[in-house]
N, C-alpha and C positions, 0 to 999 in steps of 0.2 A: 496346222501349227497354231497353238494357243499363244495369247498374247505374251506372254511370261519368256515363251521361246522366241520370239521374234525381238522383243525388248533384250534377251540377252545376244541373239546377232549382231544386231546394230550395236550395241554400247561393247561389244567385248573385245579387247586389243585397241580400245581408246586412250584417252590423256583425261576427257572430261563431256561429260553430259552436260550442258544447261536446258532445259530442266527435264531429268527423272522423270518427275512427276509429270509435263509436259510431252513427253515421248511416250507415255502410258496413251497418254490421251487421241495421240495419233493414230494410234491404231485403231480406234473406232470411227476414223473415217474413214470413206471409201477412194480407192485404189489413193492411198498417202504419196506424196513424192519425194525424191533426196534429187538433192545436185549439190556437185564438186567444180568446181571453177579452174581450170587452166592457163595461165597467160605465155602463150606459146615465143619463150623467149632463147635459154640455151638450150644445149639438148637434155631429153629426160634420163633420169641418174634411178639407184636404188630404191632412193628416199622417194621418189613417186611411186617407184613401185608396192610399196605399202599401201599409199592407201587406194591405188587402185584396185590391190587385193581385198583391201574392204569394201568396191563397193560389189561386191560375190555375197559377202552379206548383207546388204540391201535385198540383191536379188531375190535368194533365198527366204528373206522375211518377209515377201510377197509386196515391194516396197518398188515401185517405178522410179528408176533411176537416169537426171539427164546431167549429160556433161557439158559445160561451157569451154570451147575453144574461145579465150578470151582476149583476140588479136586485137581489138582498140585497146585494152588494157596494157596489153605487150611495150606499146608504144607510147603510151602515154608516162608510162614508167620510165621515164629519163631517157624515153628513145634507148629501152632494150635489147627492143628486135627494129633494125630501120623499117620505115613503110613498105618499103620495097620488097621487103623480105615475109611480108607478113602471111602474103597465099603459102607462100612455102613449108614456112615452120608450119602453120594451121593445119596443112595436109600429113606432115610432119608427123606432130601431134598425134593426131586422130589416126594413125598408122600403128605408133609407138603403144598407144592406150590399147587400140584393138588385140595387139599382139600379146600384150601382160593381161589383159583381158580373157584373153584366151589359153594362156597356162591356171588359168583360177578352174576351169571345167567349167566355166559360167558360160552365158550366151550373150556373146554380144550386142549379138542382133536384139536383143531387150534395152540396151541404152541407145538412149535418143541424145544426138550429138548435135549440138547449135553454135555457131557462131556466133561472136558477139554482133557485127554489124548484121546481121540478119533481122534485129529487133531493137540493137540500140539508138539507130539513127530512125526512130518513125515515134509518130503519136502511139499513146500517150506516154512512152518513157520520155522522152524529150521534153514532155511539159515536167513530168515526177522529178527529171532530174533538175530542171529549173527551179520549182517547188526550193527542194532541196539546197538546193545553193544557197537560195535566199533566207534557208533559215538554219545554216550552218555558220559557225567561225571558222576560222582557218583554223584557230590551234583545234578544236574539239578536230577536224579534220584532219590533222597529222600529228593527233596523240593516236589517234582512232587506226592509222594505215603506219605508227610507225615502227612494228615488226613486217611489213610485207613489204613497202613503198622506201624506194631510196631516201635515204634522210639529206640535208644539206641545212645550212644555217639561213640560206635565199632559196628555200626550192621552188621548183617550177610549178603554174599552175595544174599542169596536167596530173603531176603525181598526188594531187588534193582532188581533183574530180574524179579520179583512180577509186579512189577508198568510197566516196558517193556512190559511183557508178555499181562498185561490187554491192554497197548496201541495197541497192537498188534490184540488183539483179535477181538476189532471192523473190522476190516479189514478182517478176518480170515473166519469171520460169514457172510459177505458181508451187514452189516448194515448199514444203509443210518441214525438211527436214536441211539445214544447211550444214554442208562436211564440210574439213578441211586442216587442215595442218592446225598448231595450238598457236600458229604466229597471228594466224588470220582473227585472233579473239577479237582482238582493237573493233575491229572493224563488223564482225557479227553483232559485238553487243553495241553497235551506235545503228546497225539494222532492226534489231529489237528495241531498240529505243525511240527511232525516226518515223516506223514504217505503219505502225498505229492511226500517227498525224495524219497520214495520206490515206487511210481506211482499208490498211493491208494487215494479215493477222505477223505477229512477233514469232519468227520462224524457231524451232527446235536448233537447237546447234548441238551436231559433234565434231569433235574436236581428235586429232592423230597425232600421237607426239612425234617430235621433231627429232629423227637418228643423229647420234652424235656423230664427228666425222672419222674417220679410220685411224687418222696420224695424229690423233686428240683434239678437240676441242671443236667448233661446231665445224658442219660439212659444207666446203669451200667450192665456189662454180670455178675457182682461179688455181686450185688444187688438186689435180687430178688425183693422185694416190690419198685423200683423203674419202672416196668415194667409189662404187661401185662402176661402171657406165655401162649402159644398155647392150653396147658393140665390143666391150672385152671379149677378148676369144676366154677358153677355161685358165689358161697357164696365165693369164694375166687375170683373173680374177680369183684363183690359188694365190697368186704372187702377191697381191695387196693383202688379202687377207692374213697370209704369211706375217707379212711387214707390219701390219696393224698395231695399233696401242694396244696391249691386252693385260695391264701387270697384272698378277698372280692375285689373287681374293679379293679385286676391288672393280666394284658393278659400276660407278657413278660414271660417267664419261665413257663406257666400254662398248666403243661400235661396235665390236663384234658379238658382244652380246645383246648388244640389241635387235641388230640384226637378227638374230637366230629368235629373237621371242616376238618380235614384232611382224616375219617375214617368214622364216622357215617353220616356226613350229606352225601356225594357223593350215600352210599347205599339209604338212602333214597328217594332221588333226584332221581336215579333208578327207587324206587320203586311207586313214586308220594306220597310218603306219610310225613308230617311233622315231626318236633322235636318236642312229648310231652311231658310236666311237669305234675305231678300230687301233685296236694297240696292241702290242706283242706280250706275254704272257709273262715274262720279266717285268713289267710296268702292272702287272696284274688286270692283264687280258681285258678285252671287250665290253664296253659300258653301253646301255640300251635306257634312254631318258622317254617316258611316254609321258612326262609333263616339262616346263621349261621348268616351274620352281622348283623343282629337283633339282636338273641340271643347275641350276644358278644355286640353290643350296651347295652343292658339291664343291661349285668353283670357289664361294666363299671359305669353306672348310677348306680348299685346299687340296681336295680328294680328286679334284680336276684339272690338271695343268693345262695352262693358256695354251702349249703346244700341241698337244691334244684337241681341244676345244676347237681352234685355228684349223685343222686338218678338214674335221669332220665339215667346219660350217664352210669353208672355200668349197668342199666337195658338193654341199647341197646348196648352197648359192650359186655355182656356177653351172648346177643343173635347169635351175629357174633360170637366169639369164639367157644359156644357151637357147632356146627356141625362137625367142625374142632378138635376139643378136641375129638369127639366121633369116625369118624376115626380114629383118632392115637391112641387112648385107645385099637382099636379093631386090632392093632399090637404091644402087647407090645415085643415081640420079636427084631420087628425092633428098637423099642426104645431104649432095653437091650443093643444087641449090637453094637450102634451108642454111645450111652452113658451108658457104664457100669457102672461105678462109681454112675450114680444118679438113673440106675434103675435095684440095686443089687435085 
């Protein structure tokens, strides 16, 4: 695979490269690395499933990929995930990831999975992060973490050593490539700005854009019908999709289009196979999309009805989930206790 094909793996189905030209350059090292950061807090939802599916393109552009179970982060985050709860969701986690992992036809067994305390608590990150404190402000520290880290007008220290510790962590991992949702930018570019100081190279960042949530506006951990969840049976992930914001020719805010461009077409694309509609010949019969910007042309004309659209993607989203839902069904131990409260 020539570099041109690999460069367009990684960056396609993004929000944003810093820098292009930077991610050119990766590829003339040898074996390059990416990691994605997790902080094993509620349970995982759609929106992870994204860019799990991205990292299949890592794989594929011969790019070694490690993932961060990142349970001191969990905690440090306004007491997230209690202490107590931390082995659990972490096992969790890394359960959940394997599972979506394994609907991509990727190979798991190529991601190298670490915990955070496995390296956070030892020389020399312990000094790097000392380093680091001493030449941070608090505000550059919570402009930097404050899409990811809970905000408060008194916040706690831990959710400032939070946003450190991630900058830190690129470094830590030896990644050439940092992923991660577009909230986490704060905080990537004060890693490209800090990690220099300490004689660490300024990591590539990509960035995943952030799905909108189903019942409009962003995707809520305290709303459930604004979101997918991993353990929906199909009739309940028909049934939100169903329910969904979808008005008639308008893309901005439309979960369900997002979903469908950011999640279902890339599996498809995979798999060679199109987006199909199925509708009765009075509505003028069966529509077959082999790009989304088609399909999304269509919807803006009009040519696509929301109810339509809704059918088809509940059908091939609750295809992808099913697999994933049936693993985690077949530990409900691990589920009980990762989250007790929701599976008394």
């Amino acid at each position: 695979m020539d570099p041109a094909e690999r460069r367009e793996l990684v960056s396609r189905y993004t929000q944003e490269v810093v820098t292009e030209e930077e991610l050119a350059d990766v590829f003339a090292r040898e074996d390059p690395r990416a990691y994605i950061g997790y902080a094993p807090t509620g349970e995982m939802h759609i929106g992870h499933f994204t860019t799990i599916r991205k990292l299949a393109d890592f794989l594929r552009a011969d790019i070694e990929v490690t993932v961060l179970v990142a349970d001191l982060h969990a905690h440090l985050d306004d007491e997230k995930s209690p202490f107590e709860l931390l082995d659990a969701r972490s096992e969790y986690y890394r359960a959940a990831i394997e599972a979506m992992i394994e609907t991509t036809e990727a190979d798991a067994d190529r991601i190298e999975f670490v915990r955070g305390r496995e390296f956070e608590l030892e020389e020399p990150y312990t000094l790097d992060l000392y380093r680091m404190m001493a030449d941070t402000t608090i505000s550059r520290a919570k402009r930097a973490g404050s899409e990811v880290v809970r905000q408060s007008d008194n916040p706690k220290l831990g959710g400032l050593v939070y946003t450190l510790m991630q900058s830190l962590d690129v470094a830590a991992l030896d990644a050439d490539i940092a992923y991660g949702g577009i909230d986490q930018r704060g905080i990537y570019m004060l890693a490209r700005e800090l990690l220099p100081d300490y004689g660490r190279e300024k990591p590539v960042c990509v960035f995943a854009p952030l799905l909108s949530g189903l019942s409009g506006g962003n995707m809520s951990a305290s709303d459930p019908g604004s979101k997918v969840s991993l353990t929906d049976s199909r009739e309940e992930v028909r049934a939100k999709i169903d329910d969904a914001y979808c008005p008639m020719g308008e893309v901005e805010g439309n979960g369900v289009l997002e979903y469908v461009r950011y999640l279902v077409f890339p599996f498809l694309e995979e798999r060679g196979e199109p987006f199909r509609i199925e509708r009765p010949e009075e509505y003028g019969g069966d529509l077959s999309y082999e790009s989304y910007e088609r399909l999304e042309a269509d919807f803006v004309s009009e040519d696509l009805h929301p109810a339509d659209l809704k059918s088809a993607a509940g059908e091939h989203i609750a295809d992808l989930v099913a697999p994933v839902r049936e693993r985690l069904l077949e530990a409900p131990d691990l589920l009980q206790s990762a989250y007790p409260d929701n599976y008394e």
